[in-house]
C-alpha positions as CSV (number, residue, x, y, z in Angstrom):
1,X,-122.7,119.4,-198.5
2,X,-120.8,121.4,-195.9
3,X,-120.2,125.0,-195.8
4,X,-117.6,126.6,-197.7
5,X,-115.5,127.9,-194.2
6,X,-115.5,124.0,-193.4
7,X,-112.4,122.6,-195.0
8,X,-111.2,118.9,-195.0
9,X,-108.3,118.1,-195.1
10,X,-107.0,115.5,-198.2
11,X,-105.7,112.9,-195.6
12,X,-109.0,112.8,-193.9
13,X,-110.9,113.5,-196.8
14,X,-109.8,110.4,-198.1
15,X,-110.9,107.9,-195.5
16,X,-114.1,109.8,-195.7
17,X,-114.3,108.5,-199.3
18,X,-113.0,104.6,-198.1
19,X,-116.1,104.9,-195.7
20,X,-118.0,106.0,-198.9
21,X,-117.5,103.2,-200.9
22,X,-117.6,100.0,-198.3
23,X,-121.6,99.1,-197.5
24,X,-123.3,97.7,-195.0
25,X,-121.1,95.8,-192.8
26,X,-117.7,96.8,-194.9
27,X,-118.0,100.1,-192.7
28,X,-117.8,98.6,-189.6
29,X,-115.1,95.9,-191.0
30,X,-113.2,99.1,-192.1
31,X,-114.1,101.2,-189.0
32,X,-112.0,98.0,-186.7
33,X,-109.6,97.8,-189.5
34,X,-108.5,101.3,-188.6
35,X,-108.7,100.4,-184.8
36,X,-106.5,97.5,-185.1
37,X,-104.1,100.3,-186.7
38,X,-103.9,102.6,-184.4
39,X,-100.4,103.3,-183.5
40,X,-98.9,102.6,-180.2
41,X,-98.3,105.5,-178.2
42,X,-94.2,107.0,-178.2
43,X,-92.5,105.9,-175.0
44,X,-92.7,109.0,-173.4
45,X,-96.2,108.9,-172.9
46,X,-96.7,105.1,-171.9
47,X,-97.9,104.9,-168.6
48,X,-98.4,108.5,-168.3
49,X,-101.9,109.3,-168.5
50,X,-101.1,112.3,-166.3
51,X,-99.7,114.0,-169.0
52,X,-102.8,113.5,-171.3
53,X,-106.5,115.1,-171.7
54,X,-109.1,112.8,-170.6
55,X,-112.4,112.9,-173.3
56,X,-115.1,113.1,-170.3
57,X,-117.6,112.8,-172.9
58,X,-116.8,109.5,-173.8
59,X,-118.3,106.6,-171.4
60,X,-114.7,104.4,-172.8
61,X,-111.7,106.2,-171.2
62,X,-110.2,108.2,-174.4
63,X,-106.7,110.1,-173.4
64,X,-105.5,112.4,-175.9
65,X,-102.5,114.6,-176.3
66,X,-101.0,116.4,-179.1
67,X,-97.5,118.1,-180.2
68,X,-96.3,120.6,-182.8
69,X,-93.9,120.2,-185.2
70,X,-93.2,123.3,-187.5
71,X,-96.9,124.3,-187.3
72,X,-98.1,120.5,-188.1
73,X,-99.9,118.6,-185.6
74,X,-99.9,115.0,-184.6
75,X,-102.3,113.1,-182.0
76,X,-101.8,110.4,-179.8
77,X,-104.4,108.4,-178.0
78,X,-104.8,105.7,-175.5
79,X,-108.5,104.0,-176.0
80,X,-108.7,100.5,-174.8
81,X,-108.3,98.1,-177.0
82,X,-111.3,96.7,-175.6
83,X,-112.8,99.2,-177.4
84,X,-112.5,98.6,-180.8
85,X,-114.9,101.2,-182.2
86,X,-113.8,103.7,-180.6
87,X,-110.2,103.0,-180.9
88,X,-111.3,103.0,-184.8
89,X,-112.9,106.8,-184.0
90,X,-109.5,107.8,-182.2
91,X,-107.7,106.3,-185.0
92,X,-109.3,107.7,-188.5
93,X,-109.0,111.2,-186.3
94,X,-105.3,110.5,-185.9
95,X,-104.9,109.4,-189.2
96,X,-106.9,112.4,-190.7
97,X,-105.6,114.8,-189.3
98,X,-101.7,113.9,-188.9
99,X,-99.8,117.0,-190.3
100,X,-102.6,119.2,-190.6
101,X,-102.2,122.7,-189.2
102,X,-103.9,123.9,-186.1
103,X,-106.5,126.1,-188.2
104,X,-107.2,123.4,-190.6
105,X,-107.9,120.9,-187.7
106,X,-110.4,123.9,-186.3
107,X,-111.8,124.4,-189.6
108,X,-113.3,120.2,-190.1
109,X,-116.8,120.4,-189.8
110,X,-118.0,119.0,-186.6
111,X,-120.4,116.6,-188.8
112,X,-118.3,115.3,-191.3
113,X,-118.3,112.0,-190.1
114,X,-121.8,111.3,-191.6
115,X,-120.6,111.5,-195.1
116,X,-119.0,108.2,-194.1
117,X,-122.3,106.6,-193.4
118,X,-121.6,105.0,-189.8
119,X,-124.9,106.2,-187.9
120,X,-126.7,103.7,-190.0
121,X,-124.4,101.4,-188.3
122,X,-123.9,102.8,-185.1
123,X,-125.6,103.9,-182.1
124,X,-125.9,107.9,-181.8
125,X,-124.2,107.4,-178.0
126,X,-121.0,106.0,-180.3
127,X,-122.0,109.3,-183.0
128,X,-121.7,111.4,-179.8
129,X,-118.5,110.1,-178.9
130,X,-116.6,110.5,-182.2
131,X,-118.1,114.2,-182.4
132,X,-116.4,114.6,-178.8
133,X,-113.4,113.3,-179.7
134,X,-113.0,116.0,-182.9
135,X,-113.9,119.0,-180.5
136,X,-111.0,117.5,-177.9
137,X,-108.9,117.7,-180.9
138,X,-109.9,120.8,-181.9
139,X,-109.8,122.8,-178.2
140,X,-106.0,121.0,-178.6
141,X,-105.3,122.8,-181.8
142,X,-107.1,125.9,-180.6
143,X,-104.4,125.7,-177.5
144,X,-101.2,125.2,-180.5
145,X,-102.2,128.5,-181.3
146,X,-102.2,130.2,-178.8
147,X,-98.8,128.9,-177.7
């Protein structure tokens, strides 16, 4: 399926398989599941938009940021919560790829969303916005490394 530079990580790789098994509607019950989970952003940043990267590709205001810890990442997004589905995009990213190293979060193919069987669901506009979201993430991890 992808090819063998690609690399998923198991955190991801596992909501990949949730998507997998729900049908139909289940996905998108499951994608506003994970929206309604997305975790509140740390103190530091509320009301500080300044301070994160706006995802221009998105038509719903995404702000992301990042941080390091000991070479494992962790996002943190602001998508309104009017927004559901793409607060569920932000929030399966998040999810995904919390703890993964800056190369493994460059390495996730930029399709691997499809294995989870939303553009059946979706709108490609909404398939756009969650393969913008993953290349934000991945310039941000691209940036970790360079320090």
């Amino acid at each position: 399926m992808h090819q063998t530079n690609n690399f998923v990580p198991q955190q991801l790789q596992e909501i990949i398989e949730e998507f997998e098994y729900c049908e139909g509607r289940e996905k998108i019950e499951l994608l506003l599941d994970y929206a309604g989970r997305m975790p509140a952003l740390p103190e530091k940043l509320v009301n500080r938009r300044d301070g994160m990267d706006l995802v221009e590709e998105c038509l719903t205001p995404v702000y992301v940021t990042s941080g390091l810890n000991e070479n494992h990442m962790i996002f943190y997004f602001d998508v309104p919560e009017e927004s559901p589905t793409v607060r569920g995009f932000a929030a399966i990213l998040a999810a995904g790829l919390d703890g993964a190293t800056p190369e493994d979060v460059l390495s996730v193919p930029n399709d691997f969303f499809f294995a989870m069987g939303l553009e059946s669901m979706l709108t490609m506009q909404r398939m756009n916005g969650f393969s913008a979201i993953l290349a934000h993430m991945k310039r941000l991890a691209a940036q970790a490394i360079r320090g």
